[in-house]
Residue frames relative to the residue before (quaternion, step in Angstrom):
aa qw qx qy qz dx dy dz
X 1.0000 0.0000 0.0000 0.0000 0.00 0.00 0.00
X 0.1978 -0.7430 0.6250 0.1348 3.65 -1.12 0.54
X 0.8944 -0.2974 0.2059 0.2633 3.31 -1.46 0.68
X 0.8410 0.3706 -0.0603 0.3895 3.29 1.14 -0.90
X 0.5050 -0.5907 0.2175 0.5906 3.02 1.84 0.69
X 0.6237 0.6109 -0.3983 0.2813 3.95 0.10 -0.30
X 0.3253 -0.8595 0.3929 -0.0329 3.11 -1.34 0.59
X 0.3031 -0.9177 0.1640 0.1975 3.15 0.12 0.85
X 0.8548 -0.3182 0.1627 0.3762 3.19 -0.84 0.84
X 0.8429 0.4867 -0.0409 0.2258 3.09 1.02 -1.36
X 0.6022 0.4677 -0.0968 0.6398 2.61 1.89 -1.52
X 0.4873 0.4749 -0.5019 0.5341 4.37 1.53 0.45
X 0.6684 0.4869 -0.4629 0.3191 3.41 0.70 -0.36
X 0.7282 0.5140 -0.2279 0.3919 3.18 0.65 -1.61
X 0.4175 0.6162 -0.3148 0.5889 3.59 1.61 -0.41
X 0.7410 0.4981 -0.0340 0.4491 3.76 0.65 -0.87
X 0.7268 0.3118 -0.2464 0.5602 3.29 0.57 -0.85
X 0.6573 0.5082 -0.4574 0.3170 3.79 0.53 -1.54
X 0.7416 0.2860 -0.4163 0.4415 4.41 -0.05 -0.58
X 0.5616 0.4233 -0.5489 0.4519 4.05 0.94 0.46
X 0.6663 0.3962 -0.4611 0.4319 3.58 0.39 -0.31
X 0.5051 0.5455 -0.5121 0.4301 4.31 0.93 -0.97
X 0.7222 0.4513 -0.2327 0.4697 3.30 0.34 -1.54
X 0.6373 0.3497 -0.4269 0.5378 4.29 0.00 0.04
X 0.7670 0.4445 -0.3058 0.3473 3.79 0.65 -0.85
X 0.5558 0.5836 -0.2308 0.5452 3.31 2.02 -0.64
X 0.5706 0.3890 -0.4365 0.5767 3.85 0.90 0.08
X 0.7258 0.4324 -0.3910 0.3651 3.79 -0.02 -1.06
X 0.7022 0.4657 -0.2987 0.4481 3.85 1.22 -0.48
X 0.5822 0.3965 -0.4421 0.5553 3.48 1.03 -0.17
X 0.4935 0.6824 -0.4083 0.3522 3.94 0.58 -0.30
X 0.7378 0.5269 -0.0522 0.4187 2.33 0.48 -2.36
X 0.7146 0.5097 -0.2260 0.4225 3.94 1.03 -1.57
X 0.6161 0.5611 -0.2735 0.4804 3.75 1.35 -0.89
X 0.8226 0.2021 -0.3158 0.4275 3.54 0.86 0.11
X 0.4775 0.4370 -0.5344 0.5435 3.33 1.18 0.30
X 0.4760 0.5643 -0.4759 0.4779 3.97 0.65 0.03
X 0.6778 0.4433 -0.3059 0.5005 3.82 0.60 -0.81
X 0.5519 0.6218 -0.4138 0.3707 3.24 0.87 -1.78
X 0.6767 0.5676 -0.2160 0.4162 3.48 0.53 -1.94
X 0.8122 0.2254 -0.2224 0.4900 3.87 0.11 -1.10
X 0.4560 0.5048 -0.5219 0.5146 4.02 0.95 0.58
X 0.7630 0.4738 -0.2763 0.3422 3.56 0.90 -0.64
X 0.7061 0.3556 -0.2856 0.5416 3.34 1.44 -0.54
X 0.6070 0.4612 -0.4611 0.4541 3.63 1.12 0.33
X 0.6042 0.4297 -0.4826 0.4663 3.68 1.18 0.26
X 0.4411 0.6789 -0.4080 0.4220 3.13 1.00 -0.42
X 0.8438 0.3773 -0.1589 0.3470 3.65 0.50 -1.85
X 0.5278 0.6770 -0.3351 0.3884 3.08 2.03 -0.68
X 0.7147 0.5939 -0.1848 0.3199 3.66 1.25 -1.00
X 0.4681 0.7334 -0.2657 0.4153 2.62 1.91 -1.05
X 0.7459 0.5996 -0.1958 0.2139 2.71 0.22 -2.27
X 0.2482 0.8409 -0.4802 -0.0243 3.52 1.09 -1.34
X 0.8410 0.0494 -0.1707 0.5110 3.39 -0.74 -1.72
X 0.4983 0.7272 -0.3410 0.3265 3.60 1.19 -0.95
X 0.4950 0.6584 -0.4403 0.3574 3.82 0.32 -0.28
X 0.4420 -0.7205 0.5329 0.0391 2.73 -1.73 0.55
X 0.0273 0.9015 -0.4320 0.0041 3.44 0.53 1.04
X 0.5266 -0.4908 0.6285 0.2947 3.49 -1.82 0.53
X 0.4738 -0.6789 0.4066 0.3865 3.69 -1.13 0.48
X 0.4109 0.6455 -0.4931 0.4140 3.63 0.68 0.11
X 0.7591 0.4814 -0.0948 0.4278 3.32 0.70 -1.70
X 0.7225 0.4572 -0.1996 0.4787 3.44 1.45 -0.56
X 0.7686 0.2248 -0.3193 0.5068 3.19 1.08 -0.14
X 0.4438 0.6684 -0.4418 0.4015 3.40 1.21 0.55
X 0.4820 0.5815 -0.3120 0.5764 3.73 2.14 -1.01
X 0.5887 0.6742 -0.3454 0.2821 3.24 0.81 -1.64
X 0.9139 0.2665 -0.0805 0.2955 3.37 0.55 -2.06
X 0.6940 0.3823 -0.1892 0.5800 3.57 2.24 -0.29
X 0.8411 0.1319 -0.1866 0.4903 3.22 0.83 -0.74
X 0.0834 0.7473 -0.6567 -0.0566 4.19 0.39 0.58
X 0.4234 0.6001 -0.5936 0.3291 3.67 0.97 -0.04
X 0.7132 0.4462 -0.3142 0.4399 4.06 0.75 -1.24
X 0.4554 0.6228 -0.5135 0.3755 4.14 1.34 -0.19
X 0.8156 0.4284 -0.1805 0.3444 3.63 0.80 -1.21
X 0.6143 -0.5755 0.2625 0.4718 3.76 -0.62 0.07
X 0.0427 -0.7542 0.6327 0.1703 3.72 -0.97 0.25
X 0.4789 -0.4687 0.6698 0.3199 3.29 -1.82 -0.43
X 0.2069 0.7009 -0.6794 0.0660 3.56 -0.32 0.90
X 0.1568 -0.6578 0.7350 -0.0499 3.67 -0.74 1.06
X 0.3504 -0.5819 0.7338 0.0140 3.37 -1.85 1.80
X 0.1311 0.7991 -0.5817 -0.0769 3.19 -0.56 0.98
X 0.7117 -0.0656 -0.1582 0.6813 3.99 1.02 0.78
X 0.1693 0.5613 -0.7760 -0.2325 2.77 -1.87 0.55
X 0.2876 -0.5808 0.7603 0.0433 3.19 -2.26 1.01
X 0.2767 -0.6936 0.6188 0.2439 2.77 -1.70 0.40
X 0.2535 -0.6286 0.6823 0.2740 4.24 -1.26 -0.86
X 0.3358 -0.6917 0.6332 0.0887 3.73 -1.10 0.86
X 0.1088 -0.8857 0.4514 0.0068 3.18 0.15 1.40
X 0.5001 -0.7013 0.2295 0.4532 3.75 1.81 -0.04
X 0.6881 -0.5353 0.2633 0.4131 3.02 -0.97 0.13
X 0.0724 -0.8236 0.5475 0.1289 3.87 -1.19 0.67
X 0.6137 -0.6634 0.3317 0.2708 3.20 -1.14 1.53
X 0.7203 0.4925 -0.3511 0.3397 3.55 0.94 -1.25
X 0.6531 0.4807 -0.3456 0.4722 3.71 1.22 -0.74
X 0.0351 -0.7905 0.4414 0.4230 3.32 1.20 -1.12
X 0.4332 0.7522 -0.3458 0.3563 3.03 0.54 1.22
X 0.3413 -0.7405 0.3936 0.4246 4.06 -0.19 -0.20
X 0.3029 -0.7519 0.5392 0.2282 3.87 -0.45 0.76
X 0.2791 -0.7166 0.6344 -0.0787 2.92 -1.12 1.26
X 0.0225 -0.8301 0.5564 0.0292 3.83 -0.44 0.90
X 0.2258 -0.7979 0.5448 0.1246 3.85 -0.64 1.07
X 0.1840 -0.7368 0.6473 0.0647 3.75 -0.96 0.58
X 0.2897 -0.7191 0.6277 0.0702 3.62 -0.95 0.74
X 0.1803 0.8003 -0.5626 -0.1020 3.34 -0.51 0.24
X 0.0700 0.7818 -0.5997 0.1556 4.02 -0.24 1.37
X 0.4590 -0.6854 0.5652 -0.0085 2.84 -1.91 0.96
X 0.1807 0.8845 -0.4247 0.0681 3.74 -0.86 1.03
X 0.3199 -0.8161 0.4445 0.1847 3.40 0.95 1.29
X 0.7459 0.3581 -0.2077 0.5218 4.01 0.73 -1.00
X 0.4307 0.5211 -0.5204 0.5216 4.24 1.41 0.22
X 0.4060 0.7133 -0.5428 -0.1780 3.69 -1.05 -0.37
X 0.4762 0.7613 -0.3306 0.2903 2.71 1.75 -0.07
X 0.5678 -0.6448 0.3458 0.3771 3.94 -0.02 0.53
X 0.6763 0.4315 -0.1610 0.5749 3.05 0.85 -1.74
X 0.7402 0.4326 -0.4335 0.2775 3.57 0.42 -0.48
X 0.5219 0.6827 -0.3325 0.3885 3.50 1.50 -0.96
X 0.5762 0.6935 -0.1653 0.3997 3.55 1.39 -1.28
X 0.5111 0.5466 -0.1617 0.6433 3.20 1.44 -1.19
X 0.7067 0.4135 -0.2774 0.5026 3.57 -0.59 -1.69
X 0.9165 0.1699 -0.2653 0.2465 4.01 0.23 -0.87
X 0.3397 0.7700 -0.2923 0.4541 2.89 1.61 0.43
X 0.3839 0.6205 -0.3436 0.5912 3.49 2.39 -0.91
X 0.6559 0.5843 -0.3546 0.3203 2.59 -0.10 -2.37
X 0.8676 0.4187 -0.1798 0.1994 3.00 -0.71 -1.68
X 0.5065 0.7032 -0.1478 0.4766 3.09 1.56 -1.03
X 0.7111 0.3991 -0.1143 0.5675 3.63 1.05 -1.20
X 0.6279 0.6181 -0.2670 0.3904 3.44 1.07 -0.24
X 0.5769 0.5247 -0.1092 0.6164 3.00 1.63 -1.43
X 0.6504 0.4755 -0.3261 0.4945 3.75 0.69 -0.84
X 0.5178 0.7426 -0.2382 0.3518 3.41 1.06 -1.07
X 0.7712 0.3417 0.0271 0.5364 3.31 0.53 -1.90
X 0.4538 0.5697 -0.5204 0.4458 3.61 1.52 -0.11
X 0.7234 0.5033 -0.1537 0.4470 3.35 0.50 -2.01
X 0.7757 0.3057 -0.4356 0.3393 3.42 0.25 -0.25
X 0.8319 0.3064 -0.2459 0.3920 3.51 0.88 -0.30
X 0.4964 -0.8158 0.1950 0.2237 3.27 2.17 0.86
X 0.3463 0.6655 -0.4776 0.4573 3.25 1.46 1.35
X 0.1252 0.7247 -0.6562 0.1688 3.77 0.90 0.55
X 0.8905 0.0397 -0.3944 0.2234 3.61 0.09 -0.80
X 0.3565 0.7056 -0.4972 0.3575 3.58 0.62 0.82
X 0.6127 0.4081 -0.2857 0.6135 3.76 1.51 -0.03
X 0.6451 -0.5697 0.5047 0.0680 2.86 -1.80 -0.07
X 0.3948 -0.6185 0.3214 0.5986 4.36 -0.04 0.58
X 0.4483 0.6488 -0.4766 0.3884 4.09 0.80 -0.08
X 0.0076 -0.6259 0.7325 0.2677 3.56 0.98 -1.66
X 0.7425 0.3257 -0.5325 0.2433 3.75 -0.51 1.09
X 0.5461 -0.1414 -0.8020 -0.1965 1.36 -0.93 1.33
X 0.3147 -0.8177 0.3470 0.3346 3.77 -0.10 0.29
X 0.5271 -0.7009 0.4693 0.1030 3.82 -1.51 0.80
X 0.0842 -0.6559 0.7382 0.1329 3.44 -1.24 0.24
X 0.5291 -0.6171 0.3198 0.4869 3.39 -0.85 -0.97
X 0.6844 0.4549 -0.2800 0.4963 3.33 1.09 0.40
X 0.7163 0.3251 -0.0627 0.6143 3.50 1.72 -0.60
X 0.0298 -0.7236 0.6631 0.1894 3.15 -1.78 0.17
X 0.5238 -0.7237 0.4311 0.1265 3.26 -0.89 1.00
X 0.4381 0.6026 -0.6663 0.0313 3.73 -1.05 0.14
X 0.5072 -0.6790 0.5276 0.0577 2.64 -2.18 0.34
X 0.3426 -0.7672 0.4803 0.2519 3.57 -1.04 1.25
X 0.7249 -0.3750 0.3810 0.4345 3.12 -1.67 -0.18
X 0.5381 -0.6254 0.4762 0.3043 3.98 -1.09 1.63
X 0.2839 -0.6931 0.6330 0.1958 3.43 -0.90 1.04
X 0.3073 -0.7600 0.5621 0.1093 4.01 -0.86 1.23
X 0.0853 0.7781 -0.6026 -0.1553 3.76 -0.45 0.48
């Protein structure tokens, strides 16, 4: 500033520009934070889905349905999550929203049955979706499936559990 009250040119920009850049850097981080927020609760609901195994809590439909094909999923296993990723599938008009698809990839030396793995990720996948409900509190905007399930910028589903 000089003597005569005035200002320069320079010090209006920089006065100017600094709350357009906060504000451009403050969208890409809330973006950027809402899906590593999912990223997170897809991981601890695969996590809880594996756990859960013999331990669950089943409807009778579901229990004698384990009962008569899969008693392999009644007993304990060793399922181990070894990545989940996701894929930006773009943006869809009917949800207006951007779909987001999650993949599991987990490991069980004592699964080999087909039909049982199917089962086991069908948990998984299940808990994942439930996951991302509860953290971003869109339970009723989903279904008892949670799929598909919302944030405010995304929906979420899940592929078939890759089995190594």
């Amino acid at each position: 500033m000089d003597r005569r009250g005035q200002i320069s040119i320079e010090f209006m920009m920089i006065v100017a520009v600094i709350p357009l850049v906060v504000l451009l850097l403050g969208s890409l981080t809330t973006e950027s934070s809402e899906l590593t927020l999912a990223m997170a609760a897809a991981r601890n609901g695969a996590t809880q889905g594996a756990n859960l195994n013999s331990m669950a809590f089943y409807p009778d439909q579901a229990f004698s349905n384990y009962t008569n094909k899969n008693q392999r999923l009644l007993l304990p296993s060793k399922v181990r999550i070894i990545k989940v990723e996701y894929k930006n599938q773009g943006y869809n008009s009917v949800y207006q929203r951007t779909k987001i698809q999650i993949r599991v990839y987990a490991s069980d030396p004592t699964l080999k049955n087909h039909d049982d793995q199917n089962c086991m990720g069908e948990r998984i996948n299940y808990y994942v979706r439930k996951s991302i409900s509860g953290s971003f509190q869109t339970d009723y905007l989903t279904n008892n499936a949670y799929n598909p399930v919302f944030s405010h910028r995304y929906y979420y589903t899940t592929a078939d559990v890759r089995w190594s």
